[in-house]
PASEBA-1860 file (N, C-alpha, C; in nm, 3 decimals):
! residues 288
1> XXXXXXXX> 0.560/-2.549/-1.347/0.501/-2.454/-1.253/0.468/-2.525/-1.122 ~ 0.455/-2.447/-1.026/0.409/-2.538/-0.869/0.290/-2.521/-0.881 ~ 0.188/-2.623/-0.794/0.083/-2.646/-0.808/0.040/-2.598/-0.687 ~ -0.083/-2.619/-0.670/-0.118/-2.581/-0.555/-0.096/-2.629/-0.446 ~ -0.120/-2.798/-0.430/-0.015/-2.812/-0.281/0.084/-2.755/-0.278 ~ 0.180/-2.752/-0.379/0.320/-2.717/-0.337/0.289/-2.574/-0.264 ~ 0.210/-2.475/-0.312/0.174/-2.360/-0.209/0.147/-2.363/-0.122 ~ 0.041/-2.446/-0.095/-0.011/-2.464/0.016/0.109/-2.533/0.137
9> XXXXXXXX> 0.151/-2.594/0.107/0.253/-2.683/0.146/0.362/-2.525/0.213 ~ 0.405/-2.506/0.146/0.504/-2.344/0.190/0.417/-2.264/0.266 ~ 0.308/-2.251/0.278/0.268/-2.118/0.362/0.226/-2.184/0.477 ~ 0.160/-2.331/0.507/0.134/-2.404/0.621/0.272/-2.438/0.713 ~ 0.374/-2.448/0.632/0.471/-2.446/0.708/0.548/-2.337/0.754 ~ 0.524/-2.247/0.666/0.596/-2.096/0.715/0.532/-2.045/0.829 ~ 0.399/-2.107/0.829/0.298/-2.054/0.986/0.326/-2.117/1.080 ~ 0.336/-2.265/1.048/0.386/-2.391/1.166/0.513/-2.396/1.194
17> XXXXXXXX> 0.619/-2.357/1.090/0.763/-2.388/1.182/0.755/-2.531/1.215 ~ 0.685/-2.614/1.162/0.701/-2.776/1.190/0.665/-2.853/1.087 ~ 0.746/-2.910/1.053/0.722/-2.999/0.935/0.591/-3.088/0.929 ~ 0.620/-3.150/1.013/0.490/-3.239/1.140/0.390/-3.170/1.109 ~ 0.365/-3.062/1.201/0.236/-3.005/1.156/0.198/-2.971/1.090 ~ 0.273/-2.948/1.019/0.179/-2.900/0.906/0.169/-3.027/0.806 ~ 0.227/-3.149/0.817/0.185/-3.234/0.770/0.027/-3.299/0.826 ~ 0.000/-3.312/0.938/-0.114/-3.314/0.996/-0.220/-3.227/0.945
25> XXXXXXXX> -0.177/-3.075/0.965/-0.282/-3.032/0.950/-0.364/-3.035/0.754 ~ -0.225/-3.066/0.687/-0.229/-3.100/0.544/-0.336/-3.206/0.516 ~ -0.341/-3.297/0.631/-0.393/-3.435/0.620/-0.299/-3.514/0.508 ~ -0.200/-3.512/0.550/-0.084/-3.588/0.458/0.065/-3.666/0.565 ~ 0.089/-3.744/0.510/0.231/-3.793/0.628/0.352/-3.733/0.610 ~ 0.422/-3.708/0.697/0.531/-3.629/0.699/0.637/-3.692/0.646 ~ 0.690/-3.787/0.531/0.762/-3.812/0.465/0.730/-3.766/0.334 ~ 0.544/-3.784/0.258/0.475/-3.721/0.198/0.504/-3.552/0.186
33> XXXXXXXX> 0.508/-3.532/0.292/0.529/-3.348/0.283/0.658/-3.310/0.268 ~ 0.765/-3.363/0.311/0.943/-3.352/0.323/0.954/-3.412/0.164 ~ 0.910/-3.506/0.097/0.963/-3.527/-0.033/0.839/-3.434/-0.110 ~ 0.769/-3.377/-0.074/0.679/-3.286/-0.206/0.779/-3.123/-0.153 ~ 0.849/-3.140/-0.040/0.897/-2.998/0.005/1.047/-3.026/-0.091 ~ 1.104/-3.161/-0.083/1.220/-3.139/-0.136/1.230/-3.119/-0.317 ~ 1.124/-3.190/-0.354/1.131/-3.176/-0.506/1.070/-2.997/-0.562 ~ 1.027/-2.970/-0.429/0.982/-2.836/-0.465/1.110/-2.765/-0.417
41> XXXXXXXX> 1.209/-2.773/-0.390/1.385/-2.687/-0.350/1.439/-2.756/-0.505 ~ 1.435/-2.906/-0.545/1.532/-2.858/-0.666/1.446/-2.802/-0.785 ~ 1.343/-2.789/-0.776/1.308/-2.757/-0.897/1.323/-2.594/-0.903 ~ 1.332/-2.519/-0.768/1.400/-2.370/-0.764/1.502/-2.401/-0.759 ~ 1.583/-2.490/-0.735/1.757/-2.495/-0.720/1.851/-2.401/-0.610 ~ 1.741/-2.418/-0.468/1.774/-2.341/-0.381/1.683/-2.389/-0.286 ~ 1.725/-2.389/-0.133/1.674/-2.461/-0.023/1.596/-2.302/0.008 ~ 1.437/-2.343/0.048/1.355/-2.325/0.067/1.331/-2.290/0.240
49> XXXXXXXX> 1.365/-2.370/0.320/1.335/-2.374/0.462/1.481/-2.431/0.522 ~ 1.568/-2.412/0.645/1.623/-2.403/0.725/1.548/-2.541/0.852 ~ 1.601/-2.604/0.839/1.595/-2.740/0.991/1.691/-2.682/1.119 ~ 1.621/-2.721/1.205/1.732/-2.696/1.294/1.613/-2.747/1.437 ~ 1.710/-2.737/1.523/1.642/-2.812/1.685/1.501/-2.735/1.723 ~ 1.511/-2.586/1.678/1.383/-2.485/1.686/1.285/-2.484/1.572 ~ 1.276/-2.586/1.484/1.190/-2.572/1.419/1.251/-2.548/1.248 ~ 1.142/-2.533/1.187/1.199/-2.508/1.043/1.135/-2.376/1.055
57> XXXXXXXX> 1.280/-2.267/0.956/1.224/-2.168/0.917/1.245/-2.125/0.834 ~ 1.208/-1.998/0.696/1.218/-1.998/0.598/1.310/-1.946/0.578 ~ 1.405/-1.956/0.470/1.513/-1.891/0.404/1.482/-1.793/0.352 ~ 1.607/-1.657/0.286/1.545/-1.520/0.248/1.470/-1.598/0.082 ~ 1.478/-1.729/0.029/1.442/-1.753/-0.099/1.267/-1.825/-0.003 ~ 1.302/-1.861/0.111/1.165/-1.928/0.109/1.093/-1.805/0.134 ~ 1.131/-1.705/0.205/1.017/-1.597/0.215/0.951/-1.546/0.116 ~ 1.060/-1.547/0.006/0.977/-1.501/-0.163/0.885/-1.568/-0.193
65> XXXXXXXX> 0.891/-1.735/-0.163/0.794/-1.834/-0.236/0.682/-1.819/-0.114 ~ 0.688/-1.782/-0.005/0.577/-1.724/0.063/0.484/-1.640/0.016 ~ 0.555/-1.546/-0.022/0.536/-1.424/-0.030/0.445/-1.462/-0.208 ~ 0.487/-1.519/-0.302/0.440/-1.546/-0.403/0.339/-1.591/-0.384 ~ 0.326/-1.775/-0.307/0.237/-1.838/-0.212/0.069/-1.758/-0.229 ~ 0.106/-1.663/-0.122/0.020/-1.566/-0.077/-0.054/-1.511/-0.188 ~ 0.034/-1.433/-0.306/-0.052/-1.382/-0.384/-0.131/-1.483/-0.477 ~ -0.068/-1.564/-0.509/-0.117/-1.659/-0.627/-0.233/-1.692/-0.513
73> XXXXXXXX> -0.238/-1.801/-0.404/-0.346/-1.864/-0.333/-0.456/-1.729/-0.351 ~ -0.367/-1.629/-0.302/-0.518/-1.513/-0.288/-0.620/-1.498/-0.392 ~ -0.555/-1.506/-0.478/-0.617/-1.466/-0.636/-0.766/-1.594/-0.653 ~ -0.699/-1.710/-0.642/-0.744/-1.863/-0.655/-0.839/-1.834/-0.589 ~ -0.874/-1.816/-0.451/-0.970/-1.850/-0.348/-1.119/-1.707/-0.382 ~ -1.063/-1.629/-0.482/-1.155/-1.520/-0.524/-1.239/-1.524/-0.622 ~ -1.154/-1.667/-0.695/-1.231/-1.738/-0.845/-1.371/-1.634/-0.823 ~ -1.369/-1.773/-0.791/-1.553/-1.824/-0.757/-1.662/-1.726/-0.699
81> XXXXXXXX> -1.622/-1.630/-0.625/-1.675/-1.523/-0.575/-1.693/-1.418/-0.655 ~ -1.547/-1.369/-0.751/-1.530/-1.261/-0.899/-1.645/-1.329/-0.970 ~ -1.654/-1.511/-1.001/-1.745/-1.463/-1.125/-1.888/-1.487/-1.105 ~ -1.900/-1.507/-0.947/-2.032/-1.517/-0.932/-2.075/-1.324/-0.949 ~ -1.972/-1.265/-0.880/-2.020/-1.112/-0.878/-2.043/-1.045/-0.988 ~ -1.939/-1.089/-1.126/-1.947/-1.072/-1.209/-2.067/-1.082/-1.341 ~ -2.176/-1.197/-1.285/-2.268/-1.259/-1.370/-2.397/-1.150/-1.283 ~ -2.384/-1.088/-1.125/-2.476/-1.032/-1.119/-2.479/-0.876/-1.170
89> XXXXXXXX> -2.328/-0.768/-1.152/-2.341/-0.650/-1.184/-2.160/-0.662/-1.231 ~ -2.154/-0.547/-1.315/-2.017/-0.503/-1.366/-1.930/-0.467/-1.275 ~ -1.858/-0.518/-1.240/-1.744/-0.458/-1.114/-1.631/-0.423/-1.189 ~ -1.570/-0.353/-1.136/-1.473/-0.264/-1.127/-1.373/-0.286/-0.983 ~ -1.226/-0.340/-1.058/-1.150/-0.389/-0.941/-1.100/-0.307/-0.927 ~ -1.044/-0.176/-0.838/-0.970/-0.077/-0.792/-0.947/-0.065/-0.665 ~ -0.755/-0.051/-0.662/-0.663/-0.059/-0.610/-0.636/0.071/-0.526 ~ -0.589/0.103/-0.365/-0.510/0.202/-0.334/-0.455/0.155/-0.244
97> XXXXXXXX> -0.311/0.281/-0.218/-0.270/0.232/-0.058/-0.296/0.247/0.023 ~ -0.295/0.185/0.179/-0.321/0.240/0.296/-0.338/0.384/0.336 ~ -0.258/0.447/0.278/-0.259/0.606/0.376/-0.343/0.647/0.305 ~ -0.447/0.661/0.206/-0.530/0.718/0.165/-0.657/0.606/0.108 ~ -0.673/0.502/0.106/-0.779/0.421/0.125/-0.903/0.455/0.245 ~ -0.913/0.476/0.339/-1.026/0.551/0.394/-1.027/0.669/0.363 ~ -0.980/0.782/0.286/-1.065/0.920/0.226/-1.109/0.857/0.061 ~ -1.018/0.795/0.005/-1.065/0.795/-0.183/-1.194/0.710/-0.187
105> XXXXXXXX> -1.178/0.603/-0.134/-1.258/0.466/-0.110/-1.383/0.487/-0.119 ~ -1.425/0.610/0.036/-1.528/0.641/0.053/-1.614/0.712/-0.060 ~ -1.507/0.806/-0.141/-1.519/0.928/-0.243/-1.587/0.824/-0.352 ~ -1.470/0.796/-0.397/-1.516/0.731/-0.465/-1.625/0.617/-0.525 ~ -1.684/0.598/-0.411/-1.796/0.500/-0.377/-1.907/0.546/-0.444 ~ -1.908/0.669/-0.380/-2.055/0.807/-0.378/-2.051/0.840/-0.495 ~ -1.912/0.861/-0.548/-1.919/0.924/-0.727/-1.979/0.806/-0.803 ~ -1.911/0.654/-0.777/-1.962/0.603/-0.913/-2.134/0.567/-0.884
113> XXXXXXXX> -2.173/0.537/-0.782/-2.308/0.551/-0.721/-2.350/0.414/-0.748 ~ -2.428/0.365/-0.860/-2.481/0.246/-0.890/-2.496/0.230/-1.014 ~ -2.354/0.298/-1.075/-2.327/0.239/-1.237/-2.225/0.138/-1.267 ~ -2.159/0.134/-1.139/-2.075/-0.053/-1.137/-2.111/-0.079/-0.978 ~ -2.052/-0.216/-0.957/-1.981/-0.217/-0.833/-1.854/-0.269/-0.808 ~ -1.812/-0.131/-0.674/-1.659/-0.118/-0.683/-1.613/-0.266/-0.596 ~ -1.539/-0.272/-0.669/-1.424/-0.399/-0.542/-1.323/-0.369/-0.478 ~ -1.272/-0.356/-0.413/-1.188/-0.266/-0.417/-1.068/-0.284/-0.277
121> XXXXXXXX> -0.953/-0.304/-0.313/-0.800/-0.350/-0.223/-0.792/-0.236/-0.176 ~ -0.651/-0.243/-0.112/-0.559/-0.214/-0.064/-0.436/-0.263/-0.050 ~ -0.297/-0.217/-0.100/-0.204/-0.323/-0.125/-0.098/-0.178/-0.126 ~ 0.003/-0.244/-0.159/0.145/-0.144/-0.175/0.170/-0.108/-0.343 ~ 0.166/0.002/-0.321/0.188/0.054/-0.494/0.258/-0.026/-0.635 ~ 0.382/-0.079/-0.533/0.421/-0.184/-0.652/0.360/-0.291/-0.666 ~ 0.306/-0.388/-0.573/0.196/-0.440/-0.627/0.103/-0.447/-0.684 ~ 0.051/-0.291/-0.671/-0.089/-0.297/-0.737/-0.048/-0.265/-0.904
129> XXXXXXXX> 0.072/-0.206/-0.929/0.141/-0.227/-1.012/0.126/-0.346/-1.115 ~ 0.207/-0.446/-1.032/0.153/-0.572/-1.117/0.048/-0.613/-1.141 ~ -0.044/-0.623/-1.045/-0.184/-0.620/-1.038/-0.242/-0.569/-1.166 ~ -0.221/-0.431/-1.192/-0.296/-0.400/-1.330/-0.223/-0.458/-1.456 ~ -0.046/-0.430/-1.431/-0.035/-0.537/-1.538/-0.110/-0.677/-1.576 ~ -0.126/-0.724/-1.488/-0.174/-0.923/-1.531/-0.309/-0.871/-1.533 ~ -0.388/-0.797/-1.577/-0.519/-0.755/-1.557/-0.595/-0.818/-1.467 ~ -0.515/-0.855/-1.328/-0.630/-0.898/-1.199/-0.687/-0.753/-1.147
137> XXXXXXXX> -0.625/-0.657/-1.188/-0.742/-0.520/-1.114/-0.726/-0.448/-1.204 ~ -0.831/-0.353/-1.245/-0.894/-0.260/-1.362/-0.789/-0.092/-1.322 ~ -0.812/-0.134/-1.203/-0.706/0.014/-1.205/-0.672/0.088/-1.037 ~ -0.588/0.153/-1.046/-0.510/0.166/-0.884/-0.483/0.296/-0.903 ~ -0.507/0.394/-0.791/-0.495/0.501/-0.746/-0.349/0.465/-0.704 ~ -0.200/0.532/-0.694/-0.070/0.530/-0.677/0.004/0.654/-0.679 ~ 0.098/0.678/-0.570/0.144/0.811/-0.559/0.304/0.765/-0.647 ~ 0.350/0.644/-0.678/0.466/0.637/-0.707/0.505/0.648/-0.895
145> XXXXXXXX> 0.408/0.664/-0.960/0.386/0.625/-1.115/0.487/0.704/-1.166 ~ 0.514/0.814/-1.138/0.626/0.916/-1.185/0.723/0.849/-1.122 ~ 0.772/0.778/-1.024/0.934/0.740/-0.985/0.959/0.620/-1.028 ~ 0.882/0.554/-1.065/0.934/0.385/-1.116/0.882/0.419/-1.289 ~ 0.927/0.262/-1.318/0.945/0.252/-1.441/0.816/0.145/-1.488 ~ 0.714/0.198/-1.529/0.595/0.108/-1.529/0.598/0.036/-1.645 ~ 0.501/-0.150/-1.692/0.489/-0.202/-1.734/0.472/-0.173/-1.884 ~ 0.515/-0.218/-1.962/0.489/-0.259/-2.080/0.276/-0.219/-2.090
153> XXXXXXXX> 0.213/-0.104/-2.153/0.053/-0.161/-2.165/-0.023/-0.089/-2.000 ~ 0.096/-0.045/-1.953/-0.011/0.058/-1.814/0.048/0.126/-1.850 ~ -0.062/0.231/-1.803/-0.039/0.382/-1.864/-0.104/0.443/-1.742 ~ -0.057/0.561/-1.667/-0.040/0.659/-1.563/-0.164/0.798/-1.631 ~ -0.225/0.790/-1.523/-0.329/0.853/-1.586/-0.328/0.994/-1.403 ~ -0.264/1.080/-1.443/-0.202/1.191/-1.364/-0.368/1.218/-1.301 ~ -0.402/1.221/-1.167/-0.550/1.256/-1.067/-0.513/1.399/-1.019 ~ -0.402/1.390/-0.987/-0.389/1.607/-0.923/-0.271/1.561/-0.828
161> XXXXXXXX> -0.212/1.657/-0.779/-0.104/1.678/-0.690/-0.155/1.748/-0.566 ~ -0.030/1.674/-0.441/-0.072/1.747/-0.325/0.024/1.788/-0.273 ~ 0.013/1.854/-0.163/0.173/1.907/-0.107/0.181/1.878/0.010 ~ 0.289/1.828/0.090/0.334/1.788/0.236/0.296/1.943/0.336 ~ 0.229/1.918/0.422/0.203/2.006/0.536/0.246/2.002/0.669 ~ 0.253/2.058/0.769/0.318/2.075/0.868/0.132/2.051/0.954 ~ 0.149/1.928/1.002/-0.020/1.897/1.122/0.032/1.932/1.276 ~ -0.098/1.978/1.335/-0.010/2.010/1.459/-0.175/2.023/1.525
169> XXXXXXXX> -0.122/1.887/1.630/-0.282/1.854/1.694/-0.341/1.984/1.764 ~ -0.452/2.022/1.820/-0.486/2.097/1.908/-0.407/2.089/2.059 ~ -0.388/2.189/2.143/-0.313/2.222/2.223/-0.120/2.156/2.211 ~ -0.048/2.130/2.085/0.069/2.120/2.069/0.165/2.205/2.028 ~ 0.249/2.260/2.059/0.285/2.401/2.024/0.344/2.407/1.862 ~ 0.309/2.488/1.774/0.352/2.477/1.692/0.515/2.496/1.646 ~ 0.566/2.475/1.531/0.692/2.512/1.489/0.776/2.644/1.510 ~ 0.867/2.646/1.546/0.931/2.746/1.546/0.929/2.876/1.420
177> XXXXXXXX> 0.957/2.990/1.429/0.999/3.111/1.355/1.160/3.055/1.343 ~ 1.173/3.126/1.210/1.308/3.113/1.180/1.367/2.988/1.082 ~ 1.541/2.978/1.053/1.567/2.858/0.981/1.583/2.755/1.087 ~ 1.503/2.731/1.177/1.494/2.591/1.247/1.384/2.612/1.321 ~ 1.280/2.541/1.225/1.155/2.542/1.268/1.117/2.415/1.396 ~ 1.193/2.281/1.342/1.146/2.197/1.386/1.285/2.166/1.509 ~ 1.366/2.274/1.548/1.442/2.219/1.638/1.450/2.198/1.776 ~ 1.488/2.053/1.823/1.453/2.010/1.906/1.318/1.921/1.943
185> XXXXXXXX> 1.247/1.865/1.829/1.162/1.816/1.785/1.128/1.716/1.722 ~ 1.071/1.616/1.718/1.063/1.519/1.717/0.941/1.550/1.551 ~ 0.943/1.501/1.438/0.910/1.540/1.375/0.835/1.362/1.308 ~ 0.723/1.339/1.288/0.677/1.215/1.212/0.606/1.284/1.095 ~ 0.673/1.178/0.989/0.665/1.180/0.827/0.630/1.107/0.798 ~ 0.512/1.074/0.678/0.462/1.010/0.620/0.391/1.010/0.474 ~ 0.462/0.971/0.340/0.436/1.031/0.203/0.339/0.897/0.138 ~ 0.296/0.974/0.060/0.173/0.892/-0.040/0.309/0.795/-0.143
193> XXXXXXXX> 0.450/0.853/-0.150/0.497/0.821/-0.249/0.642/0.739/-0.210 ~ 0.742/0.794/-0.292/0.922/0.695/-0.259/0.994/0.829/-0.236 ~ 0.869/0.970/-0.175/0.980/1.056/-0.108/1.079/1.055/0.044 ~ 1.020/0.964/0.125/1.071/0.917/0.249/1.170/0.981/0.275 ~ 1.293/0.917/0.188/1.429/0.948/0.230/1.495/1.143/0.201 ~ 1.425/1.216/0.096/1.413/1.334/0.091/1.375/1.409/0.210 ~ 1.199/1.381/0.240/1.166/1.442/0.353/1.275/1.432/0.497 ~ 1.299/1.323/0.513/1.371/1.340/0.665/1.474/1.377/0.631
201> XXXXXXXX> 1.570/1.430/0.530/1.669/1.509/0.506/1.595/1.603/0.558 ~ 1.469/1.678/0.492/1.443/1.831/0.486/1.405/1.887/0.610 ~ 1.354/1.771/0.714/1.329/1.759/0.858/1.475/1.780/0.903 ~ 1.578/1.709/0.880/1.652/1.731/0.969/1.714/1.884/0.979 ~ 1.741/1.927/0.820/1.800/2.060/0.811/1.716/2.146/0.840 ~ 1.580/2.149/0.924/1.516/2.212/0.950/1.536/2.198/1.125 ~ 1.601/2.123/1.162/1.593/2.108/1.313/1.585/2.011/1.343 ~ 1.482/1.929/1.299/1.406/1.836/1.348/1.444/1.676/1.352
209> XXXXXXXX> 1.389/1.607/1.437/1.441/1.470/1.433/1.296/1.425/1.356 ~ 1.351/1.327/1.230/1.274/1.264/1.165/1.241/1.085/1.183 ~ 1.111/1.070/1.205/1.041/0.982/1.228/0.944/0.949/1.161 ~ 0.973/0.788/1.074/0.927/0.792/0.968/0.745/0.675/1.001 ~ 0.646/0.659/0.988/0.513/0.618/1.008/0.517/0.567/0.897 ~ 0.412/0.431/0.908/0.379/0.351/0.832/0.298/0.405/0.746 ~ 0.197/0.498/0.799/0.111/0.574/0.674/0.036/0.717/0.741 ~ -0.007/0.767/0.695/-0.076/0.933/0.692/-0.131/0.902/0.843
217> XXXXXXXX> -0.188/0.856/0.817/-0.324/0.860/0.969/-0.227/0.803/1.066 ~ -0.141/0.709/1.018/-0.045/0.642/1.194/0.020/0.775/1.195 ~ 0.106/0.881/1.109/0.194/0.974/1.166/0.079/1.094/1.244 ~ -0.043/1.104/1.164/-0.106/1.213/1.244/-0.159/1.132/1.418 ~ -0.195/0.983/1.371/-0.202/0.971/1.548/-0.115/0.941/1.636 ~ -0.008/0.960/1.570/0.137/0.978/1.639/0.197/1.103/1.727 ~ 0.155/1.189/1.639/0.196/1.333/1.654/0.118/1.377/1.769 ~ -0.012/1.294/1.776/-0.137/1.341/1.882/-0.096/1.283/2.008
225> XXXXXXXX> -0.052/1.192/1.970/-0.003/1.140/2.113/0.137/1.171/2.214 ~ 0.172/1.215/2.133/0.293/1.229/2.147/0.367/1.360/2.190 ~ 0.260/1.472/2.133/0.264/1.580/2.140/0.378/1.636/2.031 ~ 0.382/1.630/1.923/0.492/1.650/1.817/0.400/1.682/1.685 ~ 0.444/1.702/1.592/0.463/1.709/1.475/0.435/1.646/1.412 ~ 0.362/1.634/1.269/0.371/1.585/1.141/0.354/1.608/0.992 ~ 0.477/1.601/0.948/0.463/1.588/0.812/0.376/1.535/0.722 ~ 0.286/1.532/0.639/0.199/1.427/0.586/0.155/1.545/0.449
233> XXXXXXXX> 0.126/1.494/0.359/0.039/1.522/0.255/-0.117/1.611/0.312 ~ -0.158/1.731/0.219/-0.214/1.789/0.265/-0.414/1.717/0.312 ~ -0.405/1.630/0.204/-0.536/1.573/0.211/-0.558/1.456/0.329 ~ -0.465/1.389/0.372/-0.518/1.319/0.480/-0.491/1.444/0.626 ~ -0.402/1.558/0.579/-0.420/1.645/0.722/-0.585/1.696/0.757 ~ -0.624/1.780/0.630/-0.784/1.777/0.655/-0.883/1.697/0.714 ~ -0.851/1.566/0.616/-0.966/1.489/0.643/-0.950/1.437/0.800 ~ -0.879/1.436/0.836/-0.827/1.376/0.953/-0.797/1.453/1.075
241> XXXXXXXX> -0.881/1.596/1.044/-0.832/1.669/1.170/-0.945/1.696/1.225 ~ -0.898/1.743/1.371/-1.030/1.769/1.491/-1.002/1.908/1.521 ~ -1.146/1.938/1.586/-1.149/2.095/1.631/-0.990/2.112/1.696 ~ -0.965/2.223/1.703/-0.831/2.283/1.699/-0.726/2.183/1.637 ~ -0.737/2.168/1.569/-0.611/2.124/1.511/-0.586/2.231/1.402 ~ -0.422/2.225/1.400/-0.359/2.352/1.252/-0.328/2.282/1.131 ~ -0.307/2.270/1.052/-0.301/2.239/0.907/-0.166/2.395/0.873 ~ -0.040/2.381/0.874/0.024/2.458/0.828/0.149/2.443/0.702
249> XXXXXXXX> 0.169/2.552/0.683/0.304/2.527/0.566/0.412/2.440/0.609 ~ 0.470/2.373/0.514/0.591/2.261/0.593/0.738/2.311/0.575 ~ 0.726/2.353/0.513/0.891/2.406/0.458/0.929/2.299/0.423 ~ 0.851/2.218/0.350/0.921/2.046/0.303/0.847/2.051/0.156 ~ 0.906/2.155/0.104/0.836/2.178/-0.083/0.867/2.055/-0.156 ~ 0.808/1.929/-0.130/0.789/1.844/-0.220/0.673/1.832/-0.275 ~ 0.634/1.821/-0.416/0.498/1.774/-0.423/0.475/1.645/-0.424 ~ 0.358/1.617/-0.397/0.297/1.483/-0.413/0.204/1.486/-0.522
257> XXXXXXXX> 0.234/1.345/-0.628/0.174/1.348/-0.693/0.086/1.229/-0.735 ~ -0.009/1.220/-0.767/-0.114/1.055/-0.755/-0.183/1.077/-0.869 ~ -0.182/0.944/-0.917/-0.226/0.915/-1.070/-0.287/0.765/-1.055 ~ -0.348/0.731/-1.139/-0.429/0.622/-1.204/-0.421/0.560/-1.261 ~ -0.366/0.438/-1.240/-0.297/0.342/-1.354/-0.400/0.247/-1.389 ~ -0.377/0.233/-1.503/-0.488/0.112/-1.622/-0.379/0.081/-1.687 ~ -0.434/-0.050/-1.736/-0.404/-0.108/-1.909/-0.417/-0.007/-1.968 ~ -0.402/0.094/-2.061/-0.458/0.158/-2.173/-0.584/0.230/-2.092
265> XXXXXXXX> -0.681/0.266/-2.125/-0.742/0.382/-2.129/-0.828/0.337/-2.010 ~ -0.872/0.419/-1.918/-0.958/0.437/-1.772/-1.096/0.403/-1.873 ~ -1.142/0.294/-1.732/-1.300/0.278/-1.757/-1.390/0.416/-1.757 ~ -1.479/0.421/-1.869/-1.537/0.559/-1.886/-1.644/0.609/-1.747 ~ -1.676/0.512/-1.644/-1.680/0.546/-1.501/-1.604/0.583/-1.409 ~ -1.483/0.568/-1.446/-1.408/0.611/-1.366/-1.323/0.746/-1.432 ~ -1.307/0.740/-1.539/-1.293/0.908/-1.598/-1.392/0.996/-1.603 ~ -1.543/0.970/-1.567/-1.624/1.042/-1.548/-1.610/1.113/-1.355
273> XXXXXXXX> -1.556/0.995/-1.284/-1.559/1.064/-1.129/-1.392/1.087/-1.096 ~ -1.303/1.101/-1.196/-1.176/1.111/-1.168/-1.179/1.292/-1.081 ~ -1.254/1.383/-1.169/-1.218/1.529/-1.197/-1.255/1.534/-1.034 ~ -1.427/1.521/-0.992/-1.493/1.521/-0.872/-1.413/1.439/-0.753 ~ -1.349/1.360/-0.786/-1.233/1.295/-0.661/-1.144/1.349/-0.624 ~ -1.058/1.436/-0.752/-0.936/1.500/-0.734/-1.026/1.613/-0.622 ~ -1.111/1.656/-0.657/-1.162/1.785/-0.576/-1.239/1.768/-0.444 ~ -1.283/1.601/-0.405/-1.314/1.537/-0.297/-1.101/1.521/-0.218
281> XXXXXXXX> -1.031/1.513/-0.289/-0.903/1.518/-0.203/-0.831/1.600/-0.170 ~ -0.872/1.730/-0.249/-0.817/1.837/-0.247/-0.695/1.903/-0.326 ~ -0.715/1.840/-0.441/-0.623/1.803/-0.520/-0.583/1.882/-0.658 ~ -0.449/1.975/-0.649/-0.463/2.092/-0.778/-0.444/1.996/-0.907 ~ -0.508/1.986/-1.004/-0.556/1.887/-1.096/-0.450/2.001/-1.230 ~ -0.392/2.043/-1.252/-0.319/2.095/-1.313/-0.177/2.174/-1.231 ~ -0.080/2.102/-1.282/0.084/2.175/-1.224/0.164/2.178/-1.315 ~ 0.248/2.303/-1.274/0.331/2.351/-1.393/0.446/2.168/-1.449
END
């Protein structure tokens, strides 16, 4: 297994682009760092970083061991903090993604009140994925549990479904009447889930030019600025709207659906504020 220099070693240089420096800043000599970098390429059996007159940079294999780097160091540097938190109150590690981490977060805070304390990420669904597999987090709110193929021991624990809406800031004209609502229009989309590539089909045969946002709240402050359109799930359109703003039908009948992944069975705090969250998101908690 690599140790921890060897991590450390990959992510100081993936920042520095200099062997040098980051041998310096290692507090180690740069023959020291080039032979702990090279025994760390054969022991993957694949070159790691790229030399050249501009610097070293990482290969598509060194970006993985970055990218690994990152999570493993992250975990490490939390030791000590998890079990100090741990010896004072029961925490509860729970996971969501960006586009809905400022509405659940908050919700959820208020429901469990002061019968744990929450910890609580933000990460990309397949991560948090693994995450509950290796039991580093107790459990993750995820819109994708129905499209992938989950772990061995997590189990999808269904929170309610939502449906894509048509947002349309105050003073922006709304969608057209007719079968081309969105034509001539610049249309931004943004799903809780791996519908992406569906929706901007359903945008386009609707008129519209599809434009895809990093998450709920970037496409609605997109649309504001911009004077356009957005697609988004119905619960961040609410929470996220200002006097005159419309909240309308999308003609983009996908549902969205978000569930709760654990090991095996939800902490009995968090199946106690599951029902009251779904209904803090707006969320029909039963579909055909």
């Amino acid at each position: 297994m690599p140790d921890v220099e060897d991590l450390t070693l990959v992510l100081t240089l993936h920042r520095t682009q200099s062997l040098g420096a980051a041998a310096r800043e290692l507090l180690v000599s740069q023959p020291a760092a080039s032979q702990r970098l090279s025994r760390l390429e054969r022991r993957c059996g694949t070159a790691l970083f790229a030399r050249s007159s501009l610097g070293t940079t990482a290969t598509p294999a060194g970006l993985e061991m970055v990218r690994q780097a990152e999570h493993i160091l992250g975990h490490l540097h939390g030791v000590f903090a998890a079990v100090r938190s741990s010896a004072a109150a029961r925490t509860l590690r729970v996971g969501t993604f960006a586009g809905i981490s400022g509405y659940a977060f908050p919700a959820l805070d208020e429901l469990v009140g002061d019968a744990v304390r929450l910890s609580t990420v933000v990460h990309h669904g397949d991560e948090m994925i693994e995450l509950v597999a290796e039991g580093s987090m107790d459990a993750a709110l995820i819109g994708i549990a129905e499209q992938v193929q989950l772990p061995p021991h997590v189990v999808a624990h269904r929170l309610g479904t939502d449906e894509l809406v048509a947002f349309v800031a105050s003073g922006v004209q709304p969608p057209r009447r007719g079968n081309l609502p969105f034509l001539d229009r610049v249309v931004t989309y943004a799903p809780y889930d791996n519908s992406g590539p569906l929706i901007a089909e359903r945008i386009a045969a609707l008129g519209g030019t599809p434009r895809h946002a990093a998450t709920a709240p970037v496409a609605l402050e997109i649309s504001r600025r911009r004077d356009g359109i957005a697609i988004v799930p119905s619960s961040a359109a609410r929470m996220s709207g200002r006097p005159g703003d419309r909240v309308m039908a999308s003609r983009v009948d996908l549902p969205v659906r978000l569930s709760v992944i654990a090991r095996g069975e939800l902490d009995p705090v968090l199946v106690a504020a599951l029902p009251a969250l779904a209904r803090a998101l707006g969320l029909r908690r039963r579909t055909p």
